[in-house]
LUMZATOR-227995 format. One record per residue (C-alpha): x, y, z; residue number from 1. Coordinates in Angstrom, 2 decimals, padded with zeros to 5 digits, always signed. Layout:
         u         v         w   num
         X         Y         Z   NUM
...
! end
This chain:
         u         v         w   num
   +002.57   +010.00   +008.54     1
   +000.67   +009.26   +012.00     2
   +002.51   +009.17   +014.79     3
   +003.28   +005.52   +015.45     4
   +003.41   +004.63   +011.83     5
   +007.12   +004.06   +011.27     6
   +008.60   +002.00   +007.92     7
   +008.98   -000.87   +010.91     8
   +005.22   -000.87   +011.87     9
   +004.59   -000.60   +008.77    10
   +006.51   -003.49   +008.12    11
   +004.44   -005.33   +010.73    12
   +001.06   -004.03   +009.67    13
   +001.36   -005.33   +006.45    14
   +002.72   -008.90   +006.95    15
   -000.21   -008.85   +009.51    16
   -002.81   -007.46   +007.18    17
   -001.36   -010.33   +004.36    18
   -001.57   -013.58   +007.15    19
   -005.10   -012.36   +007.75    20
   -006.33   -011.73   +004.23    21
   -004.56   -015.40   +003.25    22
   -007.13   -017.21   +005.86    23
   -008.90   -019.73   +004.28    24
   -007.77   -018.88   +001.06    25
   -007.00   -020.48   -001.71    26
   -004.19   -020.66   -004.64    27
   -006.29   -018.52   -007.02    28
   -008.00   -016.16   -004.57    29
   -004.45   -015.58   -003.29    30
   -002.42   -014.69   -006.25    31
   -005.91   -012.50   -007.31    32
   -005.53   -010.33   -003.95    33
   -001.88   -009.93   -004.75    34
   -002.37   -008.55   -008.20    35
   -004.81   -005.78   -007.02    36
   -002.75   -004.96   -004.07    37
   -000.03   -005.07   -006.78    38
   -001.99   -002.40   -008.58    39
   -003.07   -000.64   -005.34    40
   +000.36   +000.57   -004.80    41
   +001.35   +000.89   -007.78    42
   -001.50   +003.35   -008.51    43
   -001.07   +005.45   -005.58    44
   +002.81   +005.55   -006.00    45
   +002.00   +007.34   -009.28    46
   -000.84   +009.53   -007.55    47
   +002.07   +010.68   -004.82    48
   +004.45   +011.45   -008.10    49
   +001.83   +014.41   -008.94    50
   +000.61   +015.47   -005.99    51
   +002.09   +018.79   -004.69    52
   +004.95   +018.89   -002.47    53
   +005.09   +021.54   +000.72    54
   +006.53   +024.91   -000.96    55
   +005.27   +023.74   -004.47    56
   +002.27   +024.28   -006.16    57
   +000.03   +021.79   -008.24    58
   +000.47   +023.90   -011.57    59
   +004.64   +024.04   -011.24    60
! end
């Protein structure tokens, strides 16, 4: 990861990102934006699963 991106400012980032997103939001659009982030993540964890480690090819 980028220099400066530790699990802490991470940490931050997001909580930041999530009080900005929630602005002027309602109940619905709220719980909508968490289910795709939701899915986000949950994609991309999955994606990192496969992807090829350092030493390791994408075939092995």
């Amino acid at each position: 990861m980028g220099k400066g991106l530790s699990p802490e400012n991470l940490v931050y980032l997001a909580a930041a990102a999530a009080a900005g997103y929630a602005q002027g939001r309602d109940a619905q659009e709220l719980t909508l934006l968490s289910a795709f982030f939701e899915v986000l993540g949950d994609d991309l964890a999955l994606l990192a699963l496969g992807a090829p480690s350092e030493g390791r090819s994408a075939g092995e």
